[in-house]
SEGU-964429 format. One line per 4 residues: number of its first residue (from 1); their letters; for each residue x, y, z of N, C-alpha, C. Coordinates in Angstrom, 2 decimals. Atoms other than C-alpha are relative to their C-alpha. Layout:
<recs>
NUM) a) X/Y/Z/X/Y/Z/X/Y/Z | ...
</recs>
This chain:
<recs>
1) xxxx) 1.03/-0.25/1.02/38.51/-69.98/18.79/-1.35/0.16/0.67 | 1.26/-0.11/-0.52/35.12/-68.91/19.58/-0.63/-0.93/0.00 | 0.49/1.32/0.36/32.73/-71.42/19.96/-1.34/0.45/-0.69 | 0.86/-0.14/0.81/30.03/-69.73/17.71/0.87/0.40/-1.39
5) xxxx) -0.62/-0.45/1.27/32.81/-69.52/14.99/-0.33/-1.28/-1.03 | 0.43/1.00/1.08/31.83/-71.22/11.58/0.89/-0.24/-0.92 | -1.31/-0.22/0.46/35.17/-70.94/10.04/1.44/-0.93/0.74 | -1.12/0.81/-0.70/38.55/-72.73/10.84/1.58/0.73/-0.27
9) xxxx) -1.23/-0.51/0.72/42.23/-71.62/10.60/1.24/-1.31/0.21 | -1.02/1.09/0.03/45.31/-73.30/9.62/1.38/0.76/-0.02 | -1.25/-0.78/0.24/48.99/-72.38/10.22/1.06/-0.84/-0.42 | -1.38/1.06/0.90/51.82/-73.14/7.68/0.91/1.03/0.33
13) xxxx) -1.06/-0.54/-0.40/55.12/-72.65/8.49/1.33/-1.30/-1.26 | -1.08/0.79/1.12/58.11/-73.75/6.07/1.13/1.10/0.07 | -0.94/-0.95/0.12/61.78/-72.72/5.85/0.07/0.91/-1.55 | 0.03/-0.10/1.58/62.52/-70.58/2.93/0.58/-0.87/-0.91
17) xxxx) -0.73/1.24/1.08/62.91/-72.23/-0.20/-0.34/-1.24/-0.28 | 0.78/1.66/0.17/60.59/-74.87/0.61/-0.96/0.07/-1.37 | 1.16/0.38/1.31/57.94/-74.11/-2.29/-1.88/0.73/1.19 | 1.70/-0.18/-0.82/55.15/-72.69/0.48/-0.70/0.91/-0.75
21) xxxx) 0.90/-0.97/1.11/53.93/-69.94/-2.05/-0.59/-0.65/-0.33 | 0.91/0.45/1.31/53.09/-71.82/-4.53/-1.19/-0.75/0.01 | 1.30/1.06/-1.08/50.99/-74.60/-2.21/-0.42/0.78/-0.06 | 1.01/-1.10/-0.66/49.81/-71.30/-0.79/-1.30/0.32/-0.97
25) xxxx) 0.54/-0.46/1.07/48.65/-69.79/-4.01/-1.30/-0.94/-0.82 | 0.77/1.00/0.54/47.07/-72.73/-5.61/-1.07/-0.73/0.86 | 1.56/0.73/-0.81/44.80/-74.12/-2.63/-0.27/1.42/0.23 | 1.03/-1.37/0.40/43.47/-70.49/-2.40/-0.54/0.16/-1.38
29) xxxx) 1.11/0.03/1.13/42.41/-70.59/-5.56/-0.87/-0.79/-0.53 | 1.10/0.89/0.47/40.53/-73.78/-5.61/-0.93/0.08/1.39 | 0.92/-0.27/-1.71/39.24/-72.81/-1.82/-0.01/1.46/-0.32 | 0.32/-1.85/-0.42/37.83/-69.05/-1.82/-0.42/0.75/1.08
33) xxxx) 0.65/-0.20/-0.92/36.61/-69.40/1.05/0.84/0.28/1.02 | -0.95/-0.17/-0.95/40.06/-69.66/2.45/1.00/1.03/-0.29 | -1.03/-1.23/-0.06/41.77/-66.36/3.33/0.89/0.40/0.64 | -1.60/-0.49/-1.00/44.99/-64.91/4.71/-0.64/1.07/0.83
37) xxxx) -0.23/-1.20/-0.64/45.35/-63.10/7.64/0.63/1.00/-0.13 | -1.24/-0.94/0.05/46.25/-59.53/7.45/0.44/0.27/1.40 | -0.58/-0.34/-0.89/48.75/-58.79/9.63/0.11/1.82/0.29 | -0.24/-1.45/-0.57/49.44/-55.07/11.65/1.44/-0.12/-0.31
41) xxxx) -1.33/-0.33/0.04/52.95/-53.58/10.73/0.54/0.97/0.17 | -0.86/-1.28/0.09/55.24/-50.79/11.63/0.83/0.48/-1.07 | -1.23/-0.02/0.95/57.56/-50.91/8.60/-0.91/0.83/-0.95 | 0.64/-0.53/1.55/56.66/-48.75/5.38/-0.24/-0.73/-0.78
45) xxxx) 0.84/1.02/0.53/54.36/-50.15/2.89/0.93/0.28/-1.32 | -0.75/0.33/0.91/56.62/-51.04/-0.09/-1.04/-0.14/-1.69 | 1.19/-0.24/1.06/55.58/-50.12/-3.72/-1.09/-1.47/-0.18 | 1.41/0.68/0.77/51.88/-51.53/-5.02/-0.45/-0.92/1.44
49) xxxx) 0.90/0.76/-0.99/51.29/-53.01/-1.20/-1.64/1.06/0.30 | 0.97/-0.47/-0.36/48.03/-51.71/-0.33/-0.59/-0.33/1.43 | 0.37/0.13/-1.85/46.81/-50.71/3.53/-1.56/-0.99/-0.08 | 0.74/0.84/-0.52/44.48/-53.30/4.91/-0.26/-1.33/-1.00
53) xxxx) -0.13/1.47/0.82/44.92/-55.89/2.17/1.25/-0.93/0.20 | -1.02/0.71/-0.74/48.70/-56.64/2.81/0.28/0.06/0.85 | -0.26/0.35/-1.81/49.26/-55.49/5.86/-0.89/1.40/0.79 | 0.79/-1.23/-0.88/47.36/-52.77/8.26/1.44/0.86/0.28
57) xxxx) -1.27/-1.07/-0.11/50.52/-50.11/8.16/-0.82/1.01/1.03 | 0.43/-0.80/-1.18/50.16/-48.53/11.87/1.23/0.63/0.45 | -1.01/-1.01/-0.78/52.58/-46.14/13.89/0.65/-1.50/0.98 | -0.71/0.52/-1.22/55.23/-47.85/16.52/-0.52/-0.14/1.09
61) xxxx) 0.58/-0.51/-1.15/53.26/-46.36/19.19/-1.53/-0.54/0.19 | 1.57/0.49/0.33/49.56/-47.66/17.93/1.12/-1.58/0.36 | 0.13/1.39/0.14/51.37/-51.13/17.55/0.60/-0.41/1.70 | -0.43/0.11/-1.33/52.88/-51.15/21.11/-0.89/0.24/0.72
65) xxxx) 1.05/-0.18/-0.63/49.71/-49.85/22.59/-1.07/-1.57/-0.09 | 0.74/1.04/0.19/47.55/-52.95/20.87/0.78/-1.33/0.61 | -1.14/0.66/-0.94/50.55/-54.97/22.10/-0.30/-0.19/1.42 | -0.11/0.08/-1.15/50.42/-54.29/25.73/-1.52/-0.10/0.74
69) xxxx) 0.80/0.18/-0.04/46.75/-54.58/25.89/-0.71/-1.50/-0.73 | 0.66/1.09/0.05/46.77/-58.12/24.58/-0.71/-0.38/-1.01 | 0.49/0.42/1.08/45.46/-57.47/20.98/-0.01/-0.81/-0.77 | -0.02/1.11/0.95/47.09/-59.76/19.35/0.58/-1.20/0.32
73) xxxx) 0.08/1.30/-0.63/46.96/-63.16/18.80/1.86/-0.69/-0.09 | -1.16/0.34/-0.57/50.85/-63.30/17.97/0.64/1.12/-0.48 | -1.20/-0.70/-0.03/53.92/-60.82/17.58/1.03/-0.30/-0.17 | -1.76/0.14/0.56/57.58/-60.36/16.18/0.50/1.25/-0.06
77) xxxx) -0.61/-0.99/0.86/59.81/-57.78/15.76/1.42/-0.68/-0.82 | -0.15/0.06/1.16/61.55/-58.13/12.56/1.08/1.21/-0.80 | -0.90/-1.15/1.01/64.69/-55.96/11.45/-0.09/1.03/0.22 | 0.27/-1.16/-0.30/63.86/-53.52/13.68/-1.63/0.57/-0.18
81) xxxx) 1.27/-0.31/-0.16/60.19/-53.49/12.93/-0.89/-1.06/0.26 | 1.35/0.55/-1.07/56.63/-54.51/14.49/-0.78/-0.88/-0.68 | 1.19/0.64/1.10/54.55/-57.33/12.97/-0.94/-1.20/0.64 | 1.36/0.91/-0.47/51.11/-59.00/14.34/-1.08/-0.24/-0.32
85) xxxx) 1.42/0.64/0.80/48.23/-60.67/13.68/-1.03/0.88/1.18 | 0.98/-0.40/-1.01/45.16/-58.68/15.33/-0.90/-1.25/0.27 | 1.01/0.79/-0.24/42.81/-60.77/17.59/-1.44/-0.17/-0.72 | 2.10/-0.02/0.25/39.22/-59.40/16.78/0.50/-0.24/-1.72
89) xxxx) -0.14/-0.08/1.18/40.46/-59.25/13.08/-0.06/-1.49/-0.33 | 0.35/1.39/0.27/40.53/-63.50/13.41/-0.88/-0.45/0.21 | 1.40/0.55/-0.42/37.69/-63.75/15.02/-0.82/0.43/-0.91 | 0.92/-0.99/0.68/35.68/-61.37/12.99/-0.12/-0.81/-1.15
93) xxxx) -0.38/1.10/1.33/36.88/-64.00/9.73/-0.76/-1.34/0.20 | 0.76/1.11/-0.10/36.00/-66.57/11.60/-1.22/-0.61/-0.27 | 1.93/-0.24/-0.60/32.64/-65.80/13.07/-0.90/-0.06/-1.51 | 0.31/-0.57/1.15/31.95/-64.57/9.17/-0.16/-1.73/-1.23
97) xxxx) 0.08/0.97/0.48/32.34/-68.02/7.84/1.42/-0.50/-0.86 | -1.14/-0.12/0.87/35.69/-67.58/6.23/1.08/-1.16/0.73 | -1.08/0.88/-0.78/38.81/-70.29/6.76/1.01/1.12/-0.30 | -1.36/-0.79/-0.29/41.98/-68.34/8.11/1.62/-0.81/-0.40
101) xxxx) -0.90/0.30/-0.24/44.98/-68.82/6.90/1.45/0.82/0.33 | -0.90/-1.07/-0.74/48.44/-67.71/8.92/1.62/-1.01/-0.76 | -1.63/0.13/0.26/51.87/-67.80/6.86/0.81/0.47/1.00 | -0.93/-0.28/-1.15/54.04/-67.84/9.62/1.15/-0.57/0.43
105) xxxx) -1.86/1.01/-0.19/57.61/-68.76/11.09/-0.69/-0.30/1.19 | 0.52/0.11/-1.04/57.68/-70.57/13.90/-0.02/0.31/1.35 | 0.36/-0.81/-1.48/57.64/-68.63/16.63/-1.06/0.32/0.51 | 1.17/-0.26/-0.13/54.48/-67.02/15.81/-0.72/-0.70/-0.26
109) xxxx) 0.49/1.21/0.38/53.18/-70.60/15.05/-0.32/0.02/1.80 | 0.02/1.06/-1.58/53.90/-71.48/19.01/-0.88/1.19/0.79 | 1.36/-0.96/-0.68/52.14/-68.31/20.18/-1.28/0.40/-0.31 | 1.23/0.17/0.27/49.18/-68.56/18.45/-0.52/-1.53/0.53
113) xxxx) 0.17/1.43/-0.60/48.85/-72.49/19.44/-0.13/0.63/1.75 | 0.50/-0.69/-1.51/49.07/-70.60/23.20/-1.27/0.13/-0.33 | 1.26/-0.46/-0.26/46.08/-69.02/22.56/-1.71/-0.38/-0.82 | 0.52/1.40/0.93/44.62/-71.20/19.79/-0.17/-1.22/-0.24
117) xxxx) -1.01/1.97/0.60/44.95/-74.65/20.08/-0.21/-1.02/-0.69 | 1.12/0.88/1.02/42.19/-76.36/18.09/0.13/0.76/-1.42 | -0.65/-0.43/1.25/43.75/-74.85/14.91/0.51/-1.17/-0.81 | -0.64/0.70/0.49/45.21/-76.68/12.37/1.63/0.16/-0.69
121) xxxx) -1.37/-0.94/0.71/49.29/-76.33/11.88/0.71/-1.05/-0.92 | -0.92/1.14/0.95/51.61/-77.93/9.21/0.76/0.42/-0.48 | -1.39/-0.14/0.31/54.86/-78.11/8.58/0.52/-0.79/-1.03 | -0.80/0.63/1.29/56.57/-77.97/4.88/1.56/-0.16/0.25
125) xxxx) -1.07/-0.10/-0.64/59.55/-79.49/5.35/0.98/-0.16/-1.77 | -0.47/0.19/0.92/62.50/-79.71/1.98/0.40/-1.89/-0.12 | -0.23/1.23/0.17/63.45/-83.40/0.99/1.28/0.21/0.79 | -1.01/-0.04/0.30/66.92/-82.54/1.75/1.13/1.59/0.30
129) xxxx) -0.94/-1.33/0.50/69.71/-79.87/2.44/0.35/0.41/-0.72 | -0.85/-0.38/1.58/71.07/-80.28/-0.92/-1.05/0.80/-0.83 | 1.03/-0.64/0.50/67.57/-79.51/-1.96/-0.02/1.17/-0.11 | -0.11/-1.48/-0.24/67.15/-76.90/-0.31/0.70/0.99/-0.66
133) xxxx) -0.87/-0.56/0.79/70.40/-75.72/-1.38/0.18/0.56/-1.30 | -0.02/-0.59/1.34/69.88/-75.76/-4.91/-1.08/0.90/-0.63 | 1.04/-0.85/0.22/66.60/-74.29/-4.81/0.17/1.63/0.30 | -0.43/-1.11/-0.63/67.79/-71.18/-2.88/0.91/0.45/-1.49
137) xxxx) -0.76/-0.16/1.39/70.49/-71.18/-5.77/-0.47/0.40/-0.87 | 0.96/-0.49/1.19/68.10/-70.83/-8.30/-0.50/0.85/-0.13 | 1.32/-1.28/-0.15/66.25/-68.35/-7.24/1.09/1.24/-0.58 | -1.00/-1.11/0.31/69.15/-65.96/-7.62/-0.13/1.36/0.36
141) xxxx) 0.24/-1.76/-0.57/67.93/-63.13/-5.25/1.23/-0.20/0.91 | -0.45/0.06/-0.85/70.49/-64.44/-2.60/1.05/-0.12/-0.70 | -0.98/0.30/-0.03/74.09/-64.32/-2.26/0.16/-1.00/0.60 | -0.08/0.79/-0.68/76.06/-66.98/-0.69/0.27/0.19/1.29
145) xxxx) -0.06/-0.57/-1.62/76.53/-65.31/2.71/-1.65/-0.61/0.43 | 1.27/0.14/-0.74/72.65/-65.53/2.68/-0.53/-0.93/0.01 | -0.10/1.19/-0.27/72.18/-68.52/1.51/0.45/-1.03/0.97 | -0.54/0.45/-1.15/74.09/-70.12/4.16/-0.25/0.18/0.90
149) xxxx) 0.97/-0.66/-1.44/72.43/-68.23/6.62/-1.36/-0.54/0.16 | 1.08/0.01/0.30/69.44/-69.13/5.64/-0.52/-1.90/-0.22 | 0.26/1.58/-0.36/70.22/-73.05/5.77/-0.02/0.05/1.28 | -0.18/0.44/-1.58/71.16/-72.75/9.02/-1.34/0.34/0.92
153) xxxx) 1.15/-0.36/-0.31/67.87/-71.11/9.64/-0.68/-1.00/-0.12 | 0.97/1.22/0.46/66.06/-73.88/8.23/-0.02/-1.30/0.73 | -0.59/0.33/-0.82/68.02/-76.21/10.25/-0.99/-0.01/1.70 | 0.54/-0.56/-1.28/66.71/-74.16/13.52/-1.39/-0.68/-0.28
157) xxxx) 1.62/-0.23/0.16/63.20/-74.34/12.20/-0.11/-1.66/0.17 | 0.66/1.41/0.12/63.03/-77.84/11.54/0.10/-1.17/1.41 | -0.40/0.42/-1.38/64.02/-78.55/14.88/-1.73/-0.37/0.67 | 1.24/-0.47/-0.76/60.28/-76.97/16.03/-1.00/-1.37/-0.86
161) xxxx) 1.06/0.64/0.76/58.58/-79.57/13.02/-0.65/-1.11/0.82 | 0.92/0.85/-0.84/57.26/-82.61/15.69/-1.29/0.50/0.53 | 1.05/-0.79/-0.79/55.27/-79.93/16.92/-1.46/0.20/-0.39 | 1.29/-0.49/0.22/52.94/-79.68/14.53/-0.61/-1.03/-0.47
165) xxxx) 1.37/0.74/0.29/49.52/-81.69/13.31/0.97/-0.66/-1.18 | 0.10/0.26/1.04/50.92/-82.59/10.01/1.43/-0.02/-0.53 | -1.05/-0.27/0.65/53.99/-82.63/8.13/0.21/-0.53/-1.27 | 0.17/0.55/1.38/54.64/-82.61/4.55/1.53/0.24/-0.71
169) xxxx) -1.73/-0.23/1.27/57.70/-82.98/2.02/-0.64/0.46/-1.41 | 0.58/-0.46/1.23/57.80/-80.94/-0.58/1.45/-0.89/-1.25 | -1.03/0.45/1.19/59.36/-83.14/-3.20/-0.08/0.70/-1.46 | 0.72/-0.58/1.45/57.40/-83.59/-6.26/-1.69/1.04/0.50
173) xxxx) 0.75/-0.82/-0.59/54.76/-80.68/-6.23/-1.24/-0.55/0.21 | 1.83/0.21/0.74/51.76/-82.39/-7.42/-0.55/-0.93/1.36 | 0.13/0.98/-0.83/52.19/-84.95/-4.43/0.18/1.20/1.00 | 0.01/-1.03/-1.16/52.79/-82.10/-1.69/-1.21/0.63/-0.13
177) xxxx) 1.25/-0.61/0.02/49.78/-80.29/-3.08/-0.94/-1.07/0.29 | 1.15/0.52/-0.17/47.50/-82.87/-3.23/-0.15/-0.81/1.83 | -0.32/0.10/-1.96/48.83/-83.79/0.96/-0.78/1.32/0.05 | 0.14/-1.80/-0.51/48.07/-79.78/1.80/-1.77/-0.65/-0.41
181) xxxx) 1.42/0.58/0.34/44.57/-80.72/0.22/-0.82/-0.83/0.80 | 0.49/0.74/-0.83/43.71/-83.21/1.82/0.08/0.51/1.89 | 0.16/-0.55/-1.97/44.63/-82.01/5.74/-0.35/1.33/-0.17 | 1.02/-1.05/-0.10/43.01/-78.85/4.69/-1.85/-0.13/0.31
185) xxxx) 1.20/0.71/-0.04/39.98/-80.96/3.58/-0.39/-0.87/1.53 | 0.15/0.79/-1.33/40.44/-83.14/6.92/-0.19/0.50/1.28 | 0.62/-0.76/-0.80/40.36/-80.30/8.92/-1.07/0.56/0.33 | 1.42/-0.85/0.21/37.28/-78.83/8.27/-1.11/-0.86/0.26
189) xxxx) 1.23/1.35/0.39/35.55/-82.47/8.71/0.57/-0.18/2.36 | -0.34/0.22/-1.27/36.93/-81.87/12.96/-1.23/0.29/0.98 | 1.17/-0.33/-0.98/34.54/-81.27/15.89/0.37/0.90/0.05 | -0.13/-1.61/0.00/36.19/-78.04/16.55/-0.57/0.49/-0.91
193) xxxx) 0.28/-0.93/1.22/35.67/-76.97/12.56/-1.73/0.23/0.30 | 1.61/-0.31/0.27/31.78/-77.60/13.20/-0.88/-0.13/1.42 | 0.17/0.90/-1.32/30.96/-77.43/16.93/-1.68/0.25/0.16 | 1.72/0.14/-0.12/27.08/-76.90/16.04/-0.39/-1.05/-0.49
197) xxxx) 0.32/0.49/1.62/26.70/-79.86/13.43/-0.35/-1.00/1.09 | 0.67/1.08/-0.43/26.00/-82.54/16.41/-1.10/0.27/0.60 | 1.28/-0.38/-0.49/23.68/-80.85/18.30/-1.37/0.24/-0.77 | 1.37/0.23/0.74/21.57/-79.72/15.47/-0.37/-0.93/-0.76
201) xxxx) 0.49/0.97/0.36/21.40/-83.10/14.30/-0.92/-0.47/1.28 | 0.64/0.30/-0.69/20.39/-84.10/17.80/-0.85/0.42/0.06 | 1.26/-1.31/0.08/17.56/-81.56/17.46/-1.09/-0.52/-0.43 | 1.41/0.92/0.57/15.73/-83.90/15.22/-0.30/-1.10/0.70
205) xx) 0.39/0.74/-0.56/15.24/-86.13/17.47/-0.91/0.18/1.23 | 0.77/-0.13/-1.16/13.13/-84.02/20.03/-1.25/0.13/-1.02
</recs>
């Protein structure tokens, strides 16, 4: 992070099925201040997405170029296609006063922590496999091939959860949200979040 940045970012990572939307959704709307990163993508922009709000839709060749020059702060490919967070595009948020936030798996959790490390990350974790299970169920976009796939994924992921600052259960919502709240709020109160706020207190004292 820069050290004239006035802004902070935080990275959530949750398997599917945990409930991270909805956290997502709801502390953005009582924080405005806190915005998503758009990400760069190779894939076609899928009806009603719109370029540079959901994702920056670039060529193979543009995203492999910004790639090999170190643009960004992390990378995936994804089903056959390209998907990264641009550098100057976090900084630029930062610097601006804005808090960043990065929905991410964790892969691109551990390579932004490379190059980030005074960030704030947190990991939603489910009460439960069964949980999980029945939630996935519910939803009723998945078969059970994918479902199953998709525990075992979760599984993997939760392997990476020690790793990060924070960790939360999403049981009941009202108690997961008001956690997310708070280590959002707790972040922003860090020496990193404010690395001018001692000095120009010391200031009054010359």
């Amino acid at each position: 992070m820069p050290a004239n940045a006035t802004g902070h970012f935080f990275v959530l990572c949750a398997p599917s099925g945990t409930g991270k939307s909805t956290l997502v959704h709801r502390l953005m709307e009582e924080f405005p201040n806190l915005r998503f990163s758009v990400s760069c993508t190779t894939r076609e922009p899928r009806t009603g997405e719109v370029d540079g709000k959901d994702y920056h839709f670039i060529t193979r060749n543009e995203f492999l170029a910004m790639r090999n020059t170190g643009k960004f702060v992390e990378w995936a490919e994804v089903h056959g296609n390209f998907y990264g967070t641009p550098m100057d595009e976090v900084h630029k948020k930062l610097n601006a006063g804005f808090d960043l936030l990065f929905d991410i798996d964790v892969q691109g959790a551990r390579q932004i922590r490379q190059r980030m490390p005074h960030g704030c990350y947190v990991f939603l974790l489910p009460p439960s496999r069964q949980a999980l299970l029945q939630r996935l169920a519910n939803r009723g976009t998945d078969d059970a091939k994918t479902i199953e796939k998709r525990l075992e994924n979760a599984r993997k992921e939760l392997e990476a959860a020690p790793d990060f600052n924070y960790l939360i259960v999403n049981d009941d919502l009202e108690i997961a949200y008001a956690q997310l709240r708070a280590v959002y709020l707790a972040c922003k109160l860090t020496p990193e979040a404010a690395p001018g706020l001692v000095p120009s207190i010391m200031e009054t004292w010359s």
